[in-house]
C-alpha positions in Angstrom: 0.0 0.0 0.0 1.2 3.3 -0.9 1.7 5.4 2.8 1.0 8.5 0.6 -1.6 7.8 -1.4 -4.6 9.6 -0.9 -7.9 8.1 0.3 -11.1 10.2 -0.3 -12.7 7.6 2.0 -10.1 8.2 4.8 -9.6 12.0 4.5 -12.1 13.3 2.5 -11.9 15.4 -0.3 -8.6 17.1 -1.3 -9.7 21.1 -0.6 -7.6 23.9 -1.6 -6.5 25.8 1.3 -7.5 29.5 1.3 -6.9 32.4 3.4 -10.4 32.5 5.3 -10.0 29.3 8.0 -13.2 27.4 7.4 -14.0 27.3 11.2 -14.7 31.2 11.2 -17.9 30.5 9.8 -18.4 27.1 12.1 -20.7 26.3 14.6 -18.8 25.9 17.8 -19.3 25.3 21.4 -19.3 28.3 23.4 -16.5 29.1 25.8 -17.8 31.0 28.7 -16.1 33.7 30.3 -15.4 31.5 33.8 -14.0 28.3 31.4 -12.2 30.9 29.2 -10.3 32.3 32.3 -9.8 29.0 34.0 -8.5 27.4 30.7 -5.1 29.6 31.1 -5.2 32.4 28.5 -4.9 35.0 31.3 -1.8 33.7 32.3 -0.6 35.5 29.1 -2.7 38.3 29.2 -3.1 39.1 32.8 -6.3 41.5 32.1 -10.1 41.3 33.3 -11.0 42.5 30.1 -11.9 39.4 27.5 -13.2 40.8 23.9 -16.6 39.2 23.1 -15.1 37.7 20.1 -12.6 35.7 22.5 -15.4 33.5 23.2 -17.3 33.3 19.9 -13.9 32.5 17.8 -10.3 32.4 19.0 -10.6 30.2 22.3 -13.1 28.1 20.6 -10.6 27.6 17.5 -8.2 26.8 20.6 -10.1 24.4 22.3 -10.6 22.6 19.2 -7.0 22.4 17.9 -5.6 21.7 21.5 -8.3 19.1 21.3 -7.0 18.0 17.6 -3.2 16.6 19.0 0.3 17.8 19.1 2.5 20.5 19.1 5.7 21.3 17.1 8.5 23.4 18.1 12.0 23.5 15.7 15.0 24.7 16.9 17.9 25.8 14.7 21.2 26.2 15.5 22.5 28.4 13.1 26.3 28.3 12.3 26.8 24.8 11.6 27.4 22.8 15.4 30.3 20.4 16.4 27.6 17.7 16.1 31.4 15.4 17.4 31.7 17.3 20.0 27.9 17.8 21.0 27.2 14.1 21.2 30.5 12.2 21.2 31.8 9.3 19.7 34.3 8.5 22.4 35.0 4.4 21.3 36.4 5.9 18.3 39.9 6.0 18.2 40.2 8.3 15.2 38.3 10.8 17.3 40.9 11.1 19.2 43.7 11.2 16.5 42.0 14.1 14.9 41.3 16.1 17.7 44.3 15.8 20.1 43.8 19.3 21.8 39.6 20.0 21.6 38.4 16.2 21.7 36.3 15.4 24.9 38.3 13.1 27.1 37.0 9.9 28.2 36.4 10.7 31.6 34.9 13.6 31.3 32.0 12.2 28.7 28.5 12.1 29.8 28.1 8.4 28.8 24.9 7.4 26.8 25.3 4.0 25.7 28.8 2.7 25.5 29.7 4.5 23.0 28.2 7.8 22.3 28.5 10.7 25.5 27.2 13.8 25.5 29.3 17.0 26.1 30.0 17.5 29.8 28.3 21.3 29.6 25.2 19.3 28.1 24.3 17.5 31.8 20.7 19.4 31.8 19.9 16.9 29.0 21.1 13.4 30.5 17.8 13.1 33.1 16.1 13.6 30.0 17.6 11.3 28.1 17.1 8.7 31.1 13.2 9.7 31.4 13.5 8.7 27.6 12.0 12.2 26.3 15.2 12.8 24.3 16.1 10.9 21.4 19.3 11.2 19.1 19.6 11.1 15.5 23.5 11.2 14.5 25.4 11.4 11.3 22.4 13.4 10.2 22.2 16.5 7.8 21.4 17.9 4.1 22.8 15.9 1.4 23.7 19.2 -0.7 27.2 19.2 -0.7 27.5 22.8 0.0 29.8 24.5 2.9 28.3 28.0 2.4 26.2 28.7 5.6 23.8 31.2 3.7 22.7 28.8 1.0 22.9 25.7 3.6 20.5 27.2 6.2 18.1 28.1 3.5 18.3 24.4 1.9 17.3 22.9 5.2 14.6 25.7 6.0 13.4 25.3 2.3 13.2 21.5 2.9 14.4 21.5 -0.7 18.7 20.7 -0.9 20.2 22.4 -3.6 17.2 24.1 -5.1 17.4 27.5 -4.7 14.3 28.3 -6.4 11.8 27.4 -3.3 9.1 29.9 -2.0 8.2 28.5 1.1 9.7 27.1 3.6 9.5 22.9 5.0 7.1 24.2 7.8 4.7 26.0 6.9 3.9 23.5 3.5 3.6 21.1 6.8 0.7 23.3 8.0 -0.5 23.5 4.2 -0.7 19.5 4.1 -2.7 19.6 7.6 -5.4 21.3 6.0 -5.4 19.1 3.5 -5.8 16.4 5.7 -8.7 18.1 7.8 -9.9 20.7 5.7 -12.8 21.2 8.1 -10.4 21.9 11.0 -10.1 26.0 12.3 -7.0 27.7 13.4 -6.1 30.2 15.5 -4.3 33.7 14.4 -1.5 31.9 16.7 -1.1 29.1 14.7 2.5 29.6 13.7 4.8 31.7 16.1 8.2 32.5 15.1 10.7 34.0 18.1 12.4 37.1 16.3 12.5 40.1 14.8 10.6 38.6 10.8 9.3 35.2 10.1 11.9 32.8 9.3 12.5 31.0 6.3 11.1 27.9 7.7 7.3 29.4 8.3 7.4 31.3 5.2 4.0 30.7 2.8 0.8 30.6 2.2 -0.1 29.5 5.8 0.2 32.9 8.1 2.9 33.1 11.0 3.5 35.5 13.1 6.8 37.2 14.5 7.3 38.4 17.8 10.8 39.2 19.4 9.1 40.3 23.5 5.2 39.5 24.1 5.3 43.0 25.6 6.2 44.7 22.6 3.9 42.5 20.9 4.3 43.5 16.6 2.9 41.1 13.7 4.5 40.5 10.5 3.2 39.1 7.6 4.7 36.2 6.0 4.8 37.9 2.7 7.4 40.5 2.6 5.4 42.8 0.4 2.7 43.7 2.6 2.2 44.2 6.2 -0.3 42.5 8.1 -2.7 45.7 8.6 -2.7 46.6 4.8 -3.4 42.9 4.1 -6.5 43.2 5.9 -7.1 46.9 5.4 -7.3 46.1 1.3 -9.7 43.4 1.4 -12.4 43.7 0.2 -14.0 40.8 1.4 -16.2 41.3 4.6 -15.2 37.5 6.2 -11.8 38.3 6.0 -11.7 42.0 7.1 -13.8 40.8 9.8 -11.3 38.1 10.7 -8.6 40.6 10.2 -10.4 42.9 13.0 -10.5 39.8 15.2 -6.5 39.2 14.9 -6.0 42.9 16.0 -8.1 42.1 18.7 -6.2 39.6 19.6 -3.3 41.4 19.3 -4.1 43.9 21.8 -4.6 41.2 24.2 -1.0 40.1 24.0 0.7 43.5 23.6 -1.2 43.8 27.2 0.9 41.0 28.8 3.9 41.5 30.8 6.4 38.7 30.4 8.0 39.7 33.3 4.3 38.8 35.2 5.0 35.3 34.0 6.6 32.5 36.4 7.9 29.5 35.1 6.9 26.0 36.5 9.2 25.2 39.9 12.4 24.2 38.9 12.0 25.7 35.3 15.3 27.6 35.5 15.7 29.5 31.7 19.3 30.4 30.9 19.7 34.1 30.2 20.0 35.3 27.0 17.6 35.5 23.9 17.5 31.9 23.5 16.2 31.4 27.2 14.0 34.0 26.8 12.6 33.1 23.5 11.6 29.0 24.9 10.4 30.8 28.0 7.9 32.9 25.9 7.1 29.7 23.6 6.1 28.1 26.7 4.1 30.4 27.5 1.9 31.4 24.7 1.6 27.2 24.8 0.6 27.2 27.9 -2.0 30.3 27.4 -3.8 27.9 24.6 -4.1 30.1 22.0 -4.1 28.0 19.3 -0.6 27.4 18.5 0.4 24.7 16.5 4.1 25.4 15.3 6.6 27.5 16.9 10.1 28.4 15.5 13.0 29.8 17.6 17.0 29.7 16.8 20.2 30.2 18.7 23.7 31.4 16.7 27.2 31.2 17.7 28.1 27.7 16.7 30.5 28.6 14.0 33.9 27.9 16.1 36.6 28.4 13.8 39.2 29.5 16.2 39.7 28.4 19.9 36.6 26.2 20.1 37.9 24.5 23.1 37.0 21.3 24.2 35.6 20.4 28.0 35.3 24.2 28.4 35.2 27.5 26.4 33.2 29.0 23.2 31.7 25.9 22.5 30.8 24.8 26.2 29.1 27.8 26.8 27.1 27.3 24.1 26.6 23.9 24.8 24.9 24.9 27.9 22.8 27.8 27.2 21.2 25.6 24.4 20.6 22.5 27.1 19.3 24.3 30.3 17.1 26.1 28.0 15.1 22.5 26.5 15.6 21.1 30.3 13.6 24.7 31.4 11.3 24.5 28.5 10.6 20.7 29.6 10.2 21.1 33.2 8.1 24.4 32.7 5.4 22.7 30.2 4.3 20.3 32.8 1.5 17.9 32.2 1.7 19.4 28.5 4.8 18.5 27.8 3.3 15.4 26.6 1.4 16.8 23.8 5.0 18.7 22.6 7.5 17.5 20.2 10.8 19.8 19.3 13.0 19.1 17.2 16.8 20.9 16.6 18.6 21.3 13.2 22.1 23.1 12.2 23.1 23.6 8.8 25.9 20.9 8.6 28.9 20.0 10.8 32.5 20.7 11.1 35.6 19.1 10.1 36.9 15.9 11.6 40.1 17.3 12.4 40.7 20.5 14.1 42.3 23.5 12.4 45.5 25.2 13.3 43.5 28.0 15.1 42.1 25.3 17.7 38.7 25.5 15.9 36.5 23.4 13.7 36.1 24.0 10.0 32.9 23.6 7.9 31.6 20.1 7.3 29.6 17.8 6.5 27.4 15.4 8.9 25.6 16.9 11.9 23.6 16.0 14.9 19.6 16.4 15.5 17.7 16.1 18.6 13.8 15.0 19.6 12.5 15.9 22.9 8.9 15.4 23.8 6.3 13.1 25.3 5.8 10.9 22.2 9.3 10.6 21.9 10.6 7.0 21.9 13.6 8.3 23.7 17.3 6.9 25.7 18.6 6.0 21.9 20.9 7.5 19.4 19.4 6.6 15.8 20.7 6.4 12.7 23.8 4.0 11.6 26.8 5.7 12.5 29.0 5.6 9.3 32.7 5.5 11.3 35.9 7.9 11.4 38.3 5.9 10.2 39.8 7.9 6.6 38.7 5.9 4.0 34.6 6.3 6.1 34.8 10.0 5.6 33.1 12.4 3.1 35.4 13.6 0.8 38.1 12.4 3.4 37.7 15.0 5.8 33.8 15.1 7.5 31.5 12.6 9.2 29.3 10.8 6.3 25.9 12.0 6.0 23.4 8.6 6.6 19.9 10.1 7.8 18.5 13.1 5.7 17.5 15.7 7.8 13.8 15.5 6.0 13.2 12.1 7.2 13.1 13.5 10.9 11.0 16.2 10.2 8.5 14.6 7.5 8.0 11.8 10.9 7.7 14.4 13.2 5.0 16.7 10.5 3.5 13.5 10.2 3.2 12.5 13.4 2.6 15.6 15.1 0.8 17.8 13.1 -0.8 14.9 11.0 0.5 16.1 7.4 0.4 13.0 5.6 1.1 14.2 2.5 4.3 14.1 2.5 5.2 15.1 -1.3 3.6 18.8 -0.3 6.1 19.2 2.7 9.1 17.8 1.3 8.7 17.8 -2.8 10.4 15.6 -4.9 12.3 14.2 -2.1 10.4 10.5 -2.8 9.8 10.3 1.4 7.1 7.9 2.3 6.7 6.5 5.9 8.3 3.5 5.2 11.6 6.1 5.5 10.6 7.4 9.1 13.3 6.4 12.0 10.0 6.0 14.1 11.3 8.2 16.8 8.1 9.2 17.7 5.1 7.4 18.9 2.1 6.5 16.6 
């Protein structure tokens, strides 16, 4: 049977998606004002005053699509990680060979399995990876052969290596294959969420996502570049969408009112500091304010260690640990929820096998990814690892590539956000289910 074949009897019709979600003009059950405040939006907001519409639209669209499944939250580490040094090979003796001054010795390896370890700076993570929330797919990455970080990053956020000429980005042609698996389903204004100062690559498209860099200083941007998101209501001339367009404002006011400093974390959710702390902190919380978000995007920089990378501490390490207390916060602070939450972390490629004669890393090949989340069938490292020895390298100097990077997001779009049409997120890559690592739970 053919996983992507698609079964009017199953799914229904195929509908084309358009602007207008279908469940503005749905019969839903009401949300009263006492359920409304005890379901956890004014956690965010921290006002008395609910719009009318609250009830009528966006907490019913949020009821419905918490109601519907999962969450997705990607994580990219932009400037191409030590994916050797994140999650070490330490039975390899060609590790060792390469790396004589930045390798991580023996005894100071967090030990996974016998033979991978995770950096010693990464110890937030290891409870996790006991609990079996975190899972770890090695030797992963893009199979475009390129080293250039601009054109990598937007390969892997375009889902599409080595095509240049792709509009949208891998996750929000995820979102665009939901609909066409529940066409009837409604969405939120919050349905994608993007940490930052403009949508990312990765949620560009048809599918609307929204920017925000501080919930306090609340600003939306349109996905399309071209227009901002007043005049794209402002122009309309159709009534249905202006008056949907009045209701995101609405909504919008209700978030520029909140005051992230208001917010406290679940006990023993301790966020590094730092944008990258601060930006999981806020995903947590609009998650936790059910709002209707379905994907949320955030990124972290300053993995591109060319010179004095070091090895059980310095630029690296404190990297290393920034990026690991904030998913231990993150986990810790969603709670009960955490088990409706998959996240999933990407960099553009990897670094050299050998170190440089600056004490650094050079650009590379192979990476590491990482799944965290309450379907995650965690406490293993996927993936075959394709060896360090010099005739097992690509093009004799980086780890080998053996998992496209697509095959962990198409399982976890699948899976968690129930695109199954896989060709729409990830064209012409010929993925089918049959491909998935099954990292995550059915």
């Amino acid at each position: 049977m053919n996983n992507n074949a698609w079964d009017e009897s199953v799914h229904g019709p195929v509908v084309e998606s358009v602007a207008v979600e279908p469940g503005m003009q749905r019969v839903v059950t009401p949300v009263t004002r006492r359920a409304f405040m005890r379901g956890g939006a004014m956690a965010v907001v921290g006002t008395a005053a609910i719009p009318t519409f609250l009830t009528r639209s966006v907490m019913a669209q949020a009821t419905e699509a918490q109601a519907r499944g999962k969450k997705l939250v990607v994580i990219f580490q932009r400037g191409a990680a030590d994916g050797l040094n994140v999650v070490v090979p330490y039975r390899e003796p060609s590790y060792y060979q390469y790396r004589p001054n930045i390798g991580i010795p023996q005894n100071a390896v967090i030990d996974l399995d016998g033979f991978f370890g995770l950096h010693p700076a990464m110890a937030a993570l290891k409870p996790l990876w006991d609990q079996k929330h975190l899972a770890i797919v090695h030797a992963s990455g893009s199979p475009d052969p390129s080293r250039s970080h601009f054109d990598a990053q937007d390969f892997m956020e375009s889902g599409t290596p080595g095509f240049k000429a792709t509009q949208d980005g891998w996750l929000n042609r995820a979102l665009q294959a939901e609909d066409l698996a529940c066409p009837e389903c409604a969405h939120t204004p919050f349905r994608a969420v993007a940490l930052g100062s403009e949508v990312p690559r990765t949620l560009e498209g048809r599918i609307q996502a929204v920017a925000l860099n501080n919930i306090r200083d609340f600003g939306v941007q349109s996905s399309s570049a071209a227009a901002g998101f007043a005049a794209m209501y402002d122009e309309s001339t159709d009534a249905v969408l202006h008056g949907t367009g009045q209701e995101t404002f609405e909504a919008v006011k209700m978030l520029k009112a909140a005051d992230p400093t208001k917010y406290t974390p679940a006990a023993g959710a301790e966020y590094p500091g730092g944008p990258f702390g601060n930006s999981l902190k806020q995903i947590a919380q609009l998650l936790k304010a059910n709002l209707g978000v379905e994907a949320a995007f955030a990124d972290i920089g300053g993995w591109d260690t060319h010179q004095n990378q070091g090895n059980v501490e310095g630029q690296l390490a404190g990297r290393l640990r920034e990026f690991s207390a904030g998913l231990a916060a993150f986990w810790t602070d969603m709670g009960d929820q955490a088990g409706d939450i998959v996240l999933v972390t990407m960099s553009e490629f990897g670094r050299t096998c050998r170190q440089n004669g600056t004490g650094g890393t050079d650009h590379g090949h192979a990476n590491v990814m990482f799944a965290l989340g309450g379907p995650v069938e965690g406490g293993k490292v996927y993936g075959r690892w394709p060896g360090l020895a010099p005739e097992q390298l690509y093009e004799g100097r980086d780890l080998a590539i053996t998992t496209d990077f697509r095959q962990v997001l198409a399982e976890a779009a699948y899976k968690t956000l129930g695109a199954r049409k896989l060709e729409v997120v990830f064209p012409q890559s010929g993925l089918q289910r049959r491909n998935f690592l099954n990292i995550l739970q059915v």
